[in-house]
C-alpha positions as CSV (number, residue, x, y, z in Angstrom):
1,X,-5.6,1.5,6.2
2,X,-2.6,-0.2,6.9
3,X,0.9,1.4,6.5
4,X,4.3,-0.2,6.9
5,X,4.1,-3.0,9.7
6,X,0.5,-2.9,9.7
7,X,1.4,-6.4,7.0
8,X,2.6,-8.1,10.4
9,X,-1.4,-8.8,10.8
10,X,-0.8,-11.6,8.9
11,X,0.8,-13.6,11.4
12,X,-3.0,-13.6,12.5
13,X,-4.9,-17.0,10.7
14,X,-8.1,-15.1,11.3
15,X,-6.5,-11.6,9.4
16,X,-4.5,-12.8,6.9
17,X,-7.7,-13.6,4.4
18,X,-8.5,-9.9,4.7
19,X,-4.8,-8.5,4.2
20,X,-4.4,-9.4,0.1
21,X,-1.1,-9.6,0.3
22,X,1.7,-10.9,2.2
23,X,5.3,-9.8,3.0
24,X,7.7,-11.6,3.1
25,X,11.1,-10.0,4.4
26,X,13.4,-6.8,3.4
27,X,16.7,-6.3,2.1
28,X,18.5,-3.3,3.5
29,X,17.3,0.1,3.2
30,X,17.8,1.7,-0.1
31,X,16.4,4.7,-1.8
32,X,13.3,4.2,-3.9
33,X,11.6,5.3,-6.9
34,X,7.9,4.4,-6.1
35,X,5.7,4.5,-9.2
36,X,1.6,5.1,-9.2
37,X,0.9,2.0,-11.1
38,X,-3.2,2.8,-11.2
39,X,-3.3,6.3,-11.2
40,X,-7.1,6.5,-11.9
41,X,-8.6,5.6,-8.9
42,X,-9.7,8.3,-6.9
43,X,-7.4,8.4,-4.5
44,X,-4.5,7.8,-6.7
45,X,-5.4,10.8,-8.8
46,X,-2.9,14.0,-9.2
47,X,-0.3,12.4,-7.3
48,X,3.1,11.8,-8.0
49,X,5.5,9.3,-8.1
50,X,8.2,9.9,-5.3
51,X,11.1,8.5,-3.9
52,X,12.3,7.7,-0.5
53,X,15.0,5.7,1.4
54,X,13.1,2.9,2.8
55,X,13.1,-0.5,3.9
56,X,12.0,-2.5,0.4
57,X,9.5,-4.7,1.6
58,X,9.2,-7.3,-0.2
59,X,5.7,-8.0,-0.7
60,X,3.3,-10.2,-2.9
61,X,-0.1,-9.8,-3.6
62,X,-2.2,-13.5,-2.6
63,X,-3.5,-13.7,-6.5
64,X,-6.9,-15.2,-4.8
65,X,-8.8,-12.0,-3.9
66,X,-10.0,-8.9,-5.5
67,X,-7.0,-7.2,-5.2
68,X,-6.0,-4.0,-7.1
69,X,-2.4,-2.9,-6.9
70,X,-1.6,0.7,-7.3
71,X,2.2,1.8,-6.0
72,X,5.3,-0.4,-6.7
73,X,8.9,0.2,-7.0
74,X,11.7,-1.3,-9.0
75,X,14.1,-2.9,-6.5
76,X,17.0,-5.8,-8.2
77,X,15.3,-6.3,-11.2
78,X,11.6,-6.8,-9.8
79,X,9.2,-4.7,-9.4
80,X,7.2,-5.2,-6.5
81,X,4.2,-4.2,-5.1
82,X,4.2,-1.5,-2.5
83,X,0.2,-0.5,-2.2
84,X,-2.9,-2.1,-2.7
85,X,-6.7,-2.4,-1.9
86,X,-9.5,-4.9,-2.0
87,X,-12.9,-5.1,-0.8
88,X,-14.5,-7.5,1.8
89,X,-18.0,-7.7,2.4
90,X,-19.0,-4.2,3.3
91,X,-15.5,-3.2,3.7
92,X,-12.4,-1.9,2.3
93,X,-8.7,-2.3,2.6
94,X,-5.9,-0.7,1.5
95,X,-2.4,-1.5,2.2
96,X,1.4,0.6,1.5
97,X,4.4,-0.4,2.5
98,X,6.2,2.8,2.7
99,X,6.3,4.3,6.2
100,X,9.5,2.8,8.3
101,X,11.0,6.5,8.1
102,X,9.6,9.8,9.6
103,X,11.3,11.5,6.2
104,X,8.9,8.8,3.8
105,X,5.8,10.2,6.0
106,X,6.7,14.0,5.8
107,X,6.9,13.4,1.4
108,X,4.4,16.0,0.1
109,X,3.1,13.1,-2.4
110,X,2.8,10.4,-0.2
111,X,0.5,12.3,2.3
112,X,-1.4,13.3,-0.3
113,X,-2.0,9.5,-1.1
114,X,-2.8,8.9,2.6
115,X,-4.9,12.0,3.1
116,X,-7.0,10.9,-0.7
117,X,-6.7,7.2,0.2
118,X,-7.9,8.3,3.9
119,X,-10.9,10.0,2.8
120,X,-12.0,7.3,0.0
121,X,-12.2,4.9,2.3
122,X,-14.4,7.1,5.2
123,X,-16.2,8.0,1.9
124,X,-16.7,3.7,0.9
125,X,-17.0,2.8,3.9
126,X,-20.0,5.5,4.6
127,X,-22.0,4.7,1.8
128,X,-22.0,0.6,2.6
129,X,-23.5,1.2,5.9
């Protein structure tokens, strides 16, 4: 699980092939309505969408892995993606941008998505070894 900076990994040549996605820069902080774009997965289930004032990262996802997309937010006229996942090898990865703020952390819905999205992965990971 990566949250927030955990994207600067992919100043790594030997990391950024895992990451899915890249980012690349932030305007300034702004509040933001972050939508559950895949809420059947099972850690996206029951949650809410939420907002926060946060740095918009501007991320991409690489278009040349398995990568499932599941948060974005709206942010001058695009929308962006904020969280995603893939698998590798045995693995998984899951990725959200949301984090630079102690305030985004202590929203009730987005610790829900980190606890659920914790406990998938301990759960995925588990079974592939």
């Amino acid at each position: 699980l990566m949250i927030h900076q955990g994207i600067s990994l992919q100043s790594t040549p030997q990391l950024k092939p895992l990451l899915g996605g890249s980012f690349n820069g932030h305007p300034q902080e702004a509040l933001l309505s972050y939508r559950i774009s895949n809420p059947t997965l099972d850690f996206t289930k029951n949650i809410s969408d939420f907002q926060a004032f946060e740095e918009p990262y501007d991320c991409a996802l690489d278009g040349k892995t398995n990568t499932i997309e599941f948060l974005n937010y709206s942010h001058q006229g695009r929308i962006i993606p904020a969280g995603w996942y893939r698998s590798q090898s045995i693995g998984h990865i899951v990725y959200l941008s949301p984090g630079h703020h102690l305030e985004t952390l202590k929203n009730p819905a987005y610790q829900t998505l980190i606890k659920q999205t914790l406990e998938w992965l301990i759960q995925k990971n588990h079974r592939s070894l």
